[in-house]
N, C-alpha and C positions, 0 to 999 in steps of 0.2 A: 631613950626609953625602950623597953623590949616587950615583946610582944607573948604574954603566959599570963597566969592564974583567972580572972574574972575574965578576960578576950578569949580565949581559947576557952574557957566553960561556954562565954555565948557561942563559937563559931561549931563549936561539936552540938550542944543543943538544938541550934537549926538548924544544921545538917542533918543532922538524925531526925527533927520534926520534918521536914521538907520532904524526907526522904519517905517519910513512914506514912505522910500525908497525902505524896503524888500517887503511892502502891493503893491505898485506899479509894483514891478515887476510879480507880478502876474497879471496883469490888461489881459494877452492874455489866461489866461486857461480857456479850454472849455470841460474837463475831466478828468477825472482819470489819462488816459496816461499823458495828460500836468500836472498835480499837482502833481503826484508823481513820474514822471521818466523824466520831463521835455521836452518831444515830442522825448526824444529818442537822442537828439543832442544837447548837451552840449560840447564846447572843453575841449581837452583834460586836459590842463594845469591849467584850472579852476579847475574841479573835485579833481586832483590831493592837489590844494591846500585847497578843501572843505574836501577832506580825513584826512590832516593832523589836518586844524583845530579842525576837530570834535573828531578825538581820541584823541585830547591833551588839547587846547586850556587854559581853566580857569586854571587846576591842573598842565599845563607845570608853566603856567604865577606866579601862588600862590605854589604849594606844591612842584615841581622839586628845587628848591630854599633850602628849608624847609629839604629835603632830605639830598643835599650837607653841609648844616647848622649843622646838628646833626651825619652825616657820613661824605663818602666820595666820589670820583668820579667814586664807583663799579659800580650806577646804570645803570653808560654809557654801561655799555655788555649786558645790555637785546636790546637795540638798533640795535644791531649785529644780535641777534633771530628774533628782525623785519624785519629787511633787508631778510633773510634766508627762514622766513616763506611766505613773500610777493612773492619772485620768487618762488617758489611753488604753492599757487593758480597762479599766471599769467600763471604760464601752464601748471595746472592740471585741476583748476573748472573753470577758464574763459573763455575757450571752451567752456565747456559743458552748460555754460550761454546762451552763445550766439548763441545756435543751435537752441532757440524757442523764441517766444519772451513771457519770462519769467518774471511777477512784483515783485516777492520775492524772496529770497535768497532758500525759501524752497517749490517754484513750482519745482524744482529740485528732489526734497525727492519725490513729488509725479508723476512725470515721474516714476522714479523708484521702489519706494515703491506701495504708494496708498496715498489717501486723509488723511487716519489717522497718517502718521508717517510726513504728512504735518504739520498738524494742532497740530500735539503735539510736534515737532519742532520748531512752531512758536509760541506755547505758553511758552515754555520752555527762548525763546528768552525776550518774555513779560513781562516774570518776573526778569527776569535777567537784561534789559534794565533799568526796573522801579526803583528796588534796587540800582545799582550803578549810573545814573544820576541823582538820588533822593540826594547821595553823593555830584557830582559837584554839583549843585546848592546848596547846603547848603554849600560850598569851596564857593562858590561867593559872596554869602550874608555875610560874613565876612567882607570883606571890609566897604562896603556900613554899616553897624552896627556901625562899629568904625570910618568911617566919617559922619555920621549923628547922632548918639547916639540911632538909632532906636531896636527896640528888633530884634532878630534874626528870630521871625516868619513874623515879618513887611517888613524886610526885603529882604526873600524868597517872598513874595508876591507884592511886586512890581516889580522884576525881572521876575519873572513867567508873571505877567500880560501883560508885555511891548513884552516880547517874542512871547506872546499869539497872538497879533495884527498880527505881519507880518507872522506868519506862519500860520495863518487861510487862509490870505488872497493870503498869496504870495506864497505855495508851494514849493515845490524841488527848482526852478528855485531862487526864492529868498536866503531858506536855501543857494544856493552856490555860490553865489555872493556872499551875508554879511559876507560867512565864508569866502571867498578868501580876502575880504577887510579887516577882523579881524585880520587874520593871519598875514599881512604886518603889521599893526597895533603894536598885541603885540609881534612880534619881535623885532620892533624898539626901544617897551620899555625895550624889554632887553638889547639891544645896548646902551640906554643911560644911564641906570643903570651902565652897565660896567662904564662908561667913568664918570659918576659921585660916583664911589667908587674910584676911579683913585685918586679923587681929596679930598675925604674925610677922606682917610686914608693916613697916613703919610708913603713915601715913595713910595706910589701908587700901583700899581700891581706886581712889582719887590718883594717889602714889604708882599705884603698881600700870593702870591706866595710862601714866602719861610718861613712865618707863618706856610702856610697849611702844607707844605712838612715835618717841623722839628714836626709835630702831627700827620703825614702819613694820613692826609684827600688827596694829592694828587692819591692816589693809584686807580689803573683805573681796572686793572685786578685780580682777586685770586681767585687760581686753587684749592681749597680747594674741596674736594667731598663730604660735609656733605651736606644731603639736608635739613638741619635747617638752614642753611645761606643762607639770598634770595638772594644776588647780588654777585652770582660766575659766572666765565666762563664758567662754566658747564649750570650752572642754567639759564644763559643769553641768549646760544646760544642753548640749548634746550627748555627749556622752554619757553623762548622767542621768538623761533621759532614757537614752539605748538599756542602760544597764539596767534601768529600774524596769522597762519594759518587757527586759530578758528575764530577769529575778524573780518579780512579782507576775507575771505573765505563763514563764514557760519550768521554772524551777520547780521541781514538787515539794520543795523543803515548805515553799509558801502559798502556793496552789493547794498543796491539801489542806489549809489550813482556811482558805477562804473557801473551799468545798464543804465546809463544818460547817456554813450558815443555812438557815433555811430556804432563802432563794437568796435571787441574783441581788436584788435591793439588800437583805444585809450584807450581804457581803462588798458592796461597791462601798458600804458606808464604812465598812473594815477597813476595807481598803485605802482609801483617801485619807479618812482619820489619821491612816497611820501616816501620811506623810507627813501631815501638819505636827507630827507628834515628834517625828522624824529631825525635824528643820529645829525646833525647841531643844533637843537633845543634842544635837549637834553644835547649837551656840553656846549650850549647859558646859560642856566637856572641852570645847576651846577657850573658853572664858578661866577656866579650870584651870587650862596649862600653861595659859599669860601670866595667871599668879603664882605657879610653880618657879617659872623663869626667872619673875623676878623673886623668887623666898631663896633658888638655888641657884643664885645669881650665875644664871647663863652654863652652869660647869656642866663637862664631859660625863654621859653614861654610859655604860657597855651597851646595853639597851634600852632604847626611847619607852620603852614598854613598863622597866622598873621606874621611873621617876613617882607615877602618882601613889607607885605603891610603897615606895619608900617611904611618902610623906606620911601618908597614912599609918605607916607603921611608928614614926618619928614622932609625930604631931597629931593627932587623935585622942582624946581624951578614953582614960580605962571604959572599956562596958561598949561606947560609942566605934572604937576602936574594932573590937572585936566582932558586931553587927557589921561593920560595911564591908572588911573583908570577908563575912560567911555572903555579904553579900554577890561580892567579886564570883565564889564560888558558885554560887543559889544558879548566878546568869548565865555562869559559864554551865552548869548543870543542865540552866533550861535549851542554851545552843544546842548543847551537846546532845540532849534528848528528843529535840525537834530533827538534828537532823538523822542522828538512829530510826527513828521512828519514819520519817521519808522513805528513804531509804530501806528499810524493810516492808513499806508499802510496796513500793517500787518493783522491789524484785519477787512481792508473793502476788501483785496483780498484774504486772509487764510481764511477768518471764514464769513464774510458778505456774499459775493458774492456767495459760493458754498449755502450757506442756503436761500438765497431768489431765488437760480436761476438764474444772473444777469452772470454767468460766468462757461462754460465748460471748466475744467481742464483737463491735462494730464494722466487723471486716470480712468473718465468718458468721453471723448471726443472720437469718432471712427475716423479712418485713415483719413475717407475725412468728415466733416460735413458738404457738400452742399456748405460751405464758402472757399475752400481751406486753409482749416487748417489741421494741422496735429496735432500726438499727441506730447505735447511739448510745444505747443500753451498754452495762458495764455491770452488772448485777453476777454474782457469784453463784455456782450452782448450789456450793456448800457453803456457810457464813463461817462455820466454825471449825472444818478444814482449813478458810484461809486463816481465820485468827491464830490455827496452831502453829501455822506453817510461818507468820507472821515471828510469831514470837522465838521461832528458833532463827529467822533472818536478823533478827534483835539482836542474837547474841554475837550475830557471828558479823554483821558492820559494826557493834562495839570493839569485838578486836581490833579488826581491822583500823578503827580510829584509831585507838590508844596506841598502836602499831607505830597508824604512821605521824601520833605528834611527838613519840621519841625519835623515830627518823628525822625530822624539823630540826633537834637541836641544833647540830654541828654547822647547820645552813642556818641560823638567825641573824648572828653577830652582825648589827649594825643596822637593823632591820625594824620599821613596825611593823607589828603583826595585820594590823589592817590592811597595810598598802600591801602586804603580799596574798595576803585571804583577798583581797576582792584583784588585784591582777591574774590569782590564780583561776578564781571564776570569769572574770570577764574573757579568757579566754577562747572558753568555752559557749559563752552567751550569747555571742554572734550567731553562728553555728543554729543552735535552739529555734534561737529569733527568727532567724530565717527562714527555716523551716514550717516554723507557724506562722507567718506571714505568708509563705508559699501555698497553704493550707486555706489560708481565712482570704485570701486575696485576687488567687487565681483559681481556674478550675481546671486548666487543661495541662498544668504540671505531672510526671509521674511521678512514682514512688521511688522510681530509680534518680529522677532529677530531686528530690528533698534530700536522698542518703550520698547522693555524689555530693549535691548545694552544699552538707553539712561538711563532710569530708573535708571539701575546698576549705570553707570559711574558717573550720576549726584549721585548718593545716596553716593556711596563710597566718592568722595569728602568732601562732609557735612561731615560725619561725621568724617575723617580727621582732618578737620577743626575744628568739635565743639571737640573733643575727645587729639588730638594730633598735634594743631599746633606749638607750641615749636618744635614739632620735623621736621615737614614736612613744609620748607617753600611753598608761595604760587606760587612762577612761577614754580614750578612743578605739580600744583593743572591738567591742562591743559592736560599735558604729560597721568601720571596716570587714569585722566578720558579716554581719547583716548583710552588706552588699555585695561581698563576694559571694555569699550563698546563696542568695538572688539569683544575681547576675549566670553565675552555672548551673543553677535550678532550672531557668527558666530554658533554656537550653534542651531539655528532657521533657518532651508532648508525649503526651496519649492518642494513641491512635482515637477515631472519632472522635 
């Protein structure tokens, strides 16, 4: 069965509604503050579900599937690490967020530090962001390739472009709406997935159930202590912990997004929510890819990433069909918009504002500046200087993605996109983490010990990685950073 007439009428209809819906919601911002943090008052329960969308959304929908397909149900124990790591920041850095009114994840670093372990924080983030959502978006253009026969860089670029509209126009505010409506979205398509594996495999889930079990893909847990196998209970709930700590903690992709609540209480309720929301979505999407396994009995794909989208094109009823793929897009729209929109936060209040002047930070600001500020303040001199200055950072980390997830192609082959978007980040994580723990934990570190600490922790990583990854899987990548940027942080006192 092929995918045209009434599917594609739905998939262009709510593309084009989504799109013309996220620009509208932007129609009240009048600066910086409303475009990137949303006036400060978003509820709670939105946020929470713009949290989950954005860490998961395309590679839950496409490569969680694709994981269960070729393994088993280990991955669910990193789940556990998120949950673990989440109640950690909610009260350890969410406090400390919300003692000034702070636009990035790393005005924090420069309370503490100075402007330089700011800006090299947030560049550290930069690259780390660009790299692994460079991933998702080439995970989304998959689909869209093998329902229209288009090339994979064609692809990537109409998805980038369509993203491009509403997050110019529409801001944070937008970003979390589209992502709270995505979310309900491709949940649903995984609910109906279940319920049509039900019916396309013989015996139904009883059947496909006790397939999995007599191949041990049912196995949820192993205590194994090697850290070359990435999906232990060790690995899950440390590592998994680290990373969620790094992520939700130090990332601006989802820091600014728990800066959208009123105070510290809604947002810890974002917060946590979202892991429990997390752990449900992750059993959704492996449960998924057991019945995949047994409907396509076990065979070989070029990429772990096209199976669920195969089926959906295969096996989907007309009308139903064509909703869960605009789906597929909707999420991959709202990543892709969540993390443009960081990301030009990022660089118009880390690195814009302190260079043209537009903004005294917690590092150069005195006790009282005349304004009743204090230090900790993050307040913009002009609001709608930075929103302009915002929106032409918009345009130019869109390139930049769409850049680098044609660059991604010729590197997938064999690959989920998941496991490499969050190896790509975790990387990095360490590093971050460290840093802000060197920050929130000690007081006599310098600012030269946080940017050498990073340096180290991100350095050891890499080369982990390009040197010895057979042996060190990557949810450890996080842990290991952490301690080595400690451990050479701490190294670097302040005099007095």
């Amino acid at each position: 069965m092929s995918f045209g007439g009434p599917d594609l009428a739905v998939l262009v209809l709510y593309m084009v509604g989504i799109t013309a819906w996220g620009a509208w919601l932007g129609r009240g911002n009048r600066g910086g503050t409303d475009y990137f943090l949303g006036s400060r008052n978003l509820p709670w329960w939105a946020v929470m579900l713009s949290v989950v969308a954005t860490e998961t959304s395309t590679l839950t929908f496409l490569s969680i599937p694709g994981v269960a397909y070729l393994g088993t149900l280990a991955f669910l124990q990193l789940a556990l690490g998120y949950l673990a790591g989440r109640a950690v920041v909610a009260w350890v850095l969410l406090p400390a967020y919300y003692r000034g009114e702070l636009s990035t994840a790393y005005a924090l670093l420069e309370m503490r530090f100075g402007g330089g372990a700011r800006r090299f924080a947030s560049g550290v983030f930069m690259l780390t962001r660009l790299l692994a959502d460079s991933v998702r978006l080439f995970a989304t253009a998959i689909p869209l390739a093998i329902i229209t026969g288009w090339s994979y860089p064609a692809s990537i670029l109409v998805i980038g472009a369509a993203t491009l509209v509403y997050t110019y126009f529409g801001g944070i505010k937008a970003v979390v709406w589209v992502d709270a409506l995505q979310m309900g979205l491709y949940v649903a398509g995984g609910l109906i997935a279940l319920a049509l594996l039900q019916g396309a495999v013989d015996g139904g889930w009883p059947a496909i159930l006790a397939s999995a079990e007599s191949a041990g893909k049912l196995q949820v847990f192993d205590f194994s202590a090697s850290p070359a196998v990435a999906y232990t209970f060790w690995a899950g709930l440390i590592g998994g912990g680290f990373l969620s700590m790094a992520s939700h903690g130090t990332d601006q992709l989802i820091v600014q997004r728990l800066l959208t609540c009123r105070d510290a209480v809604q947002s810890r309720r974002a917060l946590i929510g979202s892991g429990f929301a997390v752990i449900g979505q992750f059993a959704l999407f492996l449960l998924v890819g057991l019945g995949l396994w047994v409907f396509f009995e076990g065979r070989d794909f070029a990429r772990s990433d096209e199976i669920f989208a195969r089926f959906i094109i295969a096996e989907m009823p007309v009308g139903v069909r064509g909703l869960l793929i605009a789906g597929v897009f909707a999420a991959a729209m709202s990543s892709l918009s969540s993390s443009i929109n960081s990301l030009a936060s990022a660089s118009a209040y880390d690195f814009w504002g302190p260079l043209v002047g537009r903004r005294k930070g917690a590092a150069d600001a005195p006790a009282d500046d005349g304004a009743g500020r204090t230090p900790g303040t993050d307040a913009p001199t002009d609001d709608r200087a930075m929103m302009r200055a915002g929106k032409v950072f918009t345009l130019v980390w869109a390139g930049l993605l769409i850049a680098g997830a044609i660059v991604f192609i010729p590197l997938s082959e064999g690959s989920a996109a998941v496991e490499v978007a969050l190896a790509a980040a975790s990387m990095a994580y360490g590093g971050l983490l460290g840093a802000f723990a060197l920050g929130v934990l000690t007081r006599r570190v310098s600012q030269a010990g946080a940017i050498v600490g990073m340096i180290a922790g991100v350095g050891t990583v890499v080369a982990i990685w390009a040197v010895a990854r057979d042996a060190v899987a990557w949810p450890w990548f996080v842990f290991i950073g952490l301690v080595v940027t400690m451990a050479v942080g701490s190294v670097f006192r302040r005099d007095g």
